[in-house]
N, C-alpha and C positions, 0 to 999 in steps of 0.2 A: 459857766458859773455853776458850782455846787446847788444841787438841789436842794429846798429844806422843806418845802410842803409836806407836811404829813408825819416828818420824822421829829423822835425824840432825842432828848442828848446821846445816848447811849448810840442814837445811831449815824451820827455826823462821823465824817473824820477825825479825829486828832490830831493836831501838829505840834509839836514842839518844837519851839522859837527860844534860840539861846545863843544871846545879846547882852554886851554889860553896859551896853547904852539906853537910859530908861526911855529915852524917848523913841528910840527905834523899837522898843521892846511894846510901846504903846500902839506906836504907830500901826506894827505888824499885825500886831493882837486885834486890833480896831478891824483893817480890812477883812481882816481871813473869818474873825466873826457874823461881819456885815455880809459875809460872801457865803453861809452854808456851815464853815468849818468851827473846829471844838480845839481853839488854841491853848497851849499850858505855855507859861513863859517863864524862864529861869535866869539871870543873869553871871552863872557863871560854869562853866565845863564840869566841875565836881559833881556841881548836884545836877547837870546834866544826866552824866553817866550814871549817878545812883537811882534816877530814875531810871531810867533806860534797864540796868543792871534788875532792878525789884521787877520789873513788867512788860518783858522783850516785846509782849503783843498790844500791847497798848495803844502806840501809836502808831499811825499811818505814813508818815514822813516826817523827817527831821528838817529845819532851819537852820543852817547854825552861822553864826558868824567865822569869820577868819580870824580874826586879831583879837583874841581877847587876853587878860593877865590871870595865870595858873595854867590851867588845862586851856589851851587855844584848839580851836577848830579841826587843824588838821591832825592832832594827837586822840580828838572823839574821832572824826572820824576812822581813825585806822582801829584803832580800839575796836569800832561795832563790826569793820569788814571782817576783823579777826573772830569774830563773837558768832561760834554756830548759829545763835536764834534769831541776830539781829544782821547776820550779814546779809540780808536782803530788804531789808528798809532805807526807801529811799534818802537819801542827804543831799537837801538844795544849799550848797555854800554860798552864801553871799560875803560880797569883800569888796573895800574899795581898790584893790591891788588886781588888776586887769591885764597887768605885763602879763606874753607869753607864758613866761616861769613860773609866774606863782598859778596860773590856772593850768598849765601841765600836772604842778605837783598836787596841785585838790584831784584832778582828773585819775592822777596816778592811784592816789591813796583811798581812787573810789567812790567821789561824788559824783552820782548821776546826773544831778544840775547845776549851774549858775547863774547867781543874779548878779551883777553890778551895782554896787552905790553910787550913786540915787538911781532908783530903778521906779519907773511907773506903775502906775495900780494894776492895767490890764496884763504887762508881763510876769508880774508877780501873782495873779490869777491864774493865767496860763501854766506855769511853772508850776506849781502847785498844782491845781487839778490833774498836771500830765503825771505827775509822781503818785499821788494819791490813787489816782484809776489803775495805772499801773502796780502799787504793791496792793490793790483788796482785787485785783487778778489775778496776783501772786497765792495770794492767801486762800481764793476761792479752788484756785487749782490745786494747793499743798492738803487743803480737807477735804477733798474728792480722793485724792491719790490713797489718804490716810483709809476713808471707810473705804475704798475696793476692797475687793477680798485677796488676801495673801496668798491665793494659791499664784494669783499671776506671776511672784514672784519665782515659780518656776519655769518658765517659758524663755525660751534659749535660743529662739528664732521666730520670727515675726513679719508680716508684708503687707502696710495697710496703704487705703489711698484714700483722701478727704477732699472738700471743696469748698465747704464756708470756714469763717474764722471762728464759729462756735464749736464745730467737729475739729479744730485745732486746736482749740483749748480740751477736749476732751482725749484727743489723742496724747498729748503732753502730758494730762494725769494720769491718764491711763499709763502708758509708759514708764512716768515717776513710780509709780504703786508699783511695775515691777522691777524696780532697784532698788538695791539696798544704798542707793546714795539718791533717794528720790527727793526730798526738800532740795538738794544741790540741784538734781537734772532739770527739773522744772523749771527754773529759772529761764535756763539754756532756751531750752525746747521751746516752750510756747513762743520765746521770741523768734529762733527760727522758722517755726510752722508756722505764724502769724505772717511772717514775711513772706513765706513763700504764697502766701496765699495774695496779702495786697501786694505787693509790688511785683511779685514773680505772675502768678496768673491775670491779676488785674491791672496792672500796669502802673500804678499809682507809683510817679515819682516823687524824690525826696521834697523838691521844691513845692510839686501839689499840695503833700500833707501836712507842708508847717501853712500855705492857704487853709485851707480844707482844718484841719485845727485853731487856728487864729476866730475864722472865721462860726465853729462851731459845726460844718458839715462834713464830718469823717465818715462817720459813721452812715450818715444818707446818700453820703457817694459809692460805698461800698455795697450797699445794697443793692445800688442802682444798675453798677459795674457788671454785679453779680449775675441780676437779670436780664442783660445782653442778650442775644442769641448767639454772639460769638464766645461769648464765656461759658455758656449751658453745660459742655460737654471739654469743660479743662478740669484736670483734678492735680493733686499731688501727691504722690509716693510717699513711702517711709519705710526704708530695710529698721529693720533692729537687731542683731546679733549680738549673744552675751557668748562669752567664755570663763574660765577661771581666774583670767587676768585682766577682761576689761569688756565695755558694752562698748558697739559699733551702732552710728545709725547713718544713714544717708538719704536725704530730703533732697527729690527731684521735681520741680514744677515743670511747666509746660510755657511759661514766658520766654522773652527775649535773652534772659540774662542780663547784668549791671554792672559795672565797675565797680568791685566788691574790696577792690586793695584798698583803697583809703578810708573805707569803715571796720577795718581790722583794727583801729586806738581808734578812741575819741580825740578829736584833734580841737583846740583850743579853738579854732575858728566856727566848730560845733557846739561847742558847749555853750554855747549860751541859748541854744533851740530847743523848744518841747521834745524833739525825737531826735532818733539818729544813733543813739547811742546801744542800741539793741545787740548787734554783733559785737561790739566791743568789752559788753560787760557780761554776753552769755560766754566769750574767752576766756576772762577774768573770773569768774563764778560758778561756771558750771561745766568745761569741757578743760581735760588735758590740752586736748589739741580739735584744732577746729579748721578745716580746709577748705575752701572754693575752689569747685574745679571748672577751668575749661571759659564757657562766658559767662559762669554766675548763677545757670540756674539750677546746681546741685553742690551739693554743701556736705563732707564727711565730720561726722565730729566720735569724737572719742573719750570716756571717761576711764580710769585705771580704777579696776579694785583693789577696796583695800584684804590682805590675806585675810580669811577665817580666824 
């Protein structure tokens, strides 16, 4: 649950919840307030987007419904993936339409999560908090990258090695600061270098961490993992190569490797879990091209410049 001890409005989350059913619109607003968060509610896509449109950093994740009359769900969201400043704010679709199809094509067009109507308090917490922590990660790394200093951006080859997930989020901004497409690469990155560190060196499988989330102990088990004495001395690579036409990196851990093919999409039978979705939208958002080689535990990705 969202912490609120101590903080003022200005420093809650914000969600926007955008629903033309007043009583869902109550309902959501009620929880997410009770829970930490700083919800705005709008009942219809228009004034959706115009908020959205006046104050890209405003909010922390989006709501939105699926069905609504004028501007419907899936027309905002493709809208903000198109939208330099807002393609990185999370969108929890909620819908009562759970066929295959229609949660392929929310997946498609870019929402990172799903709720089902009627959906429970505790999964609709979850959901939220997972999206929320996730884009002011986002956000914490895009303002680090921003104050480095510009000369990184002349570095033309690079070989680092890390071992916690906070030297991976540092390596991520690092690297963002020196690209000229760094608010895109970051995205990418930290999710890769996050993984490489729990799952690839720690072992932490998929099934543990939607416990281990559920449950509230992610973060204590990684710590935990960490201070092993078989973990003391695993680390992970990272090539970086830039040229005139495109940045190379390649992120090698020290794990077993994973069965990496069926988290290339998000598949409708995921979407509806806090995680999972990390390779499939650093694809979509932040790499040309993005390869696993071999059993998983090194990963090439690729972004193309754009000419001078």
């Amino acid at each position: 649950m969202a912490a609120t001890v101590g903080m003022n409005r200005q420093d809650l989350a914000s969600v926007l919840i955008v629903d033309d059913e007043p009583f869902n619109l109550e309902l959501l607003s009620s929880q997410l307030e009770d829970a930490g968060f700083h919800p705005v509610c709008v009942d219809r896509g228009e004034q959706a987007w115009e908020l959205l449109q006046e104050a890209p950093e405003r909010f922390d994740a989006v709501l939105l419904d699926r069905m609504m009359p004028g501007l419907d769900g899936i027309e905002i969201l493709e809208r903000i993936k198109q939208d330099s400043k807002l393609r990185g704010l999370p969108v929890v679709m909620q819908t009562a339409k759970a066929d295959k199809e229609s949660v392929l094509e929310g997946l498609r067009s870019g929402a990172h999560y799903y709720l089902t109507k009627p959906f429970d308090h505790s999964t609709l917490l979850a959901i939220v908090n997972s999206a929320v922590s996730d884009h002011r990660n986002y956000r914490e790394l895009r303002e680090q990258a921003t104050s480095t200093v510009r000369t990184l951006g002349l570095m033309d080859h690079g070989r680092f090695r890390y071992q916690t997930l906070q030297e991976a989020r540092d390596l991520a901004s690092l690297l963002g600061s020196a690209s000229p497409q760094g608010n895109r690469l970051i995205i990418g990155l930290s999710e890769l270098l996050i993984n490489a560190v729990e799952h690839g060196n720690l072992g932490i499988q998929y099934a543990e961490k939607s416990i281990l989330q559920r449950e509230g102990r992610w973060q204590e088990e990684v710590d935990r993992r960490q201070a092993l004495p078989e973990n003391a001395d695993k680390f992970v690579t990272v090539e970086y190569r830039r040229s005139e036409s495109e940045l190379y990196i390649r992120i090698c851990d020290q794990g077993d490797g994973f069965d990496w093919a069926p988290y290339q999409e998000i598949s409708p039978e995921r979407a509806f879990d806090t995680h999972g979705r990390g390779i499939a939208m650093a694809r979509m958002l932040s790499f040309d091209n993005l390869e696993y080689i071999g059993k998983g535990n090194e990963v090439e990705a690729v972004v193309k410049l754009s000419p001078p």
